[in-house]
C-alpha positions in Angstrom: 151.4 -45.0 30.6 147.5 -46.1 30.6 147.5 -48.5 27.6 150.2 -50.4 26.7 151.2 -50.6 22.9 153.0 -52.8 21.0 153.8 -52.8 17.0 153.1 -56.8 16.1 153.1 -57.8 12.3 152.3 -53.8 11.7 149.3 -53.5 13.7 149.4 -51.5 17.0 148.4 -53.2 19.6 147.1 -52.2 22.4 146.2 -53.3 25.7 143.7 -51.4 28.3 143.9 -52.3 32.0 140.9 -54.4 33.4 138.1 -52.1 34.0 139.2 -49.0 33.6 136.9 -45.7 33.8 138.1 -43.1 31.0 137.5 -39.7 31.8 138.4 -36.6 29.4 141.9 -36.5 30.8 142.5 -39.9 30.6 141.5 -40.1 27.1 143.5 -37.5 25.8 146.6 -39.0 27.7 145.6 -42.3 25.9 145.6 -41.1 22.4 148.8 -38.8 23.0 150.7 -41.8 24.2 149.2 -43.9 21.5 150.2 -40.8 18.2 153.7 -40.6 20.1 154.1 -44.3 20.2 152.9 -44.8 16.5 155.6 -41.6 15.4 153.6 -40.4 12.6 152.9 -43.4 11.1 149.2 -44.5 10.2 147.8 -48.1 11.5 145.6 -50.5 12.2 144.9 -50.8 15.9 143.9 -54.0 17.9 142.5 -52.7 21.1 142.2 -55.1 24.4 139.0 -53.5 25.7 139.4 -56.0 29.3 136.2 -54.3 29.9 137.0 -50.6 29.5 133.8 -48.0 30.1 134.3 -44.8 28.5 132.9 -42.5 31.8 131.8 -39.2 30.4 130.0 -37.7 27.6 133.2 -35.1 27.3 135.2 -38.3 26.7 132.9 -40.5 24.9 132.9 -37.0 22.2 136.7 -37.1 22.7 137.3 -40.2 21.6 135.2 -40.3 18.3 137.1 -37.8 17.1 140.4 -37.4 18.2 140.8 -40.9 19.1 140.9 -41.9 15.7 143.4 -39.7 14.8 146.5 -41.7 12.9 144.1 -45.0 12.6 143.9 -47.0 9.5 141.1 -49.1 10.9 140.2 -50.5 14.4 139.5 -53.6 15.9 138.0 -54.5 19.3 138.7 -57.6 21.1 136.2 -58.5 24.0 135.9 -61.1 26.9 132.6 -62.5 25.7 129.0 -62.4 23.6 127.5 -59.8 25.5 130.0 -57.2 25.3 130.6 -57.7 21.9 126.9 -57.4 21.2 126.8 -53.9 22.9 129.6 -52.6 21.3 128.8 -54.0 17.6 125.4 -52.2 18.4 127.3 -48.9 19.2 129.3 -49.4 16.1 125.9 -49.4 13.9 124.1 -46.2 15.7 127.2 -44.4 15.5 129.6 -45.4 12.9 133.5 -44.4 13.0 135.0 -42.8 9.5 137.2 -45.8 9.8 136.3 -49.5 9.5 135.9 -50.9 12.8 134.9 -54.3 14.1 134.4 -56.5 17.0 136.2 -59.7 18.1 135.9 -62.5 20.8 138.7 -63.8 19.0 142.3 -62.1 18.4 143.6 -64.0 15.8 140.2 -63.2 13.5 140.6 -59.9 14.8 144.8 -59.4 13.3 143.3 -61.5 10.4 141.0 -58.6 9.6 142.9 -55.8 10.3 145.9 -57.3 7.9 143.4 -55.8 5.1 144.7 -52.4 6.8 148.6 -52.5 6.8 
């Protein structure tokens, strides 16, 4: 298991290791644990970014389409201002087809994505 999920208040949570490089593999492996742990079901998802870097264009593509597979919406939490400036910025030059959003803080975040359940 990569990323650990949880199912809190109806929202998946989950929870990336500290600075982990995703390649291809590894991203597929994410979202496969992720669909099997959700069971069919559609959800928001709280993400834990802990600094995560998506490490390939192959996974980076991956992810924006697959990854988003059995997502009601998703919302990022971050360690500070700087990382959530650079992903907010990512979020605006390449837009998911779900709502997504950026968060220092995890309660505004599971306050947001309550919209979602």
């Amino acid at each position: 298991m990569i990323v650990e999920n949880k199912l809190i208040e109806n929202i998946v949570v989950g929870t990336f290791p500290k600075n982990i490089k995703i390649d291809l593999n590894m991203a597929k492996e994410m979202v496969n644990e992720r669909l099997e742990f959700q069971n069919g079901k559609d959800y928001p998802v709280l993400i834990y970014a802990n600094g995560f870097k998506i490490d390939t264009f192959e996974a980076r593509e991956y992810m924006k389409k697959e990854g988003l597979k059995g997502m009601k919406a998703g919302a990022f939490v971050v360690r500070n201002s700087i990382e959530k400036m650079i992903a907010t910025f990512f979020i605006k030059i390449s837009p998911p087809p779900i709502p997504a959003k950026v968060f220092i803080d995890d309660k505004q975040a599971i306050e947001w994505l309550k919209q979602y359940r």
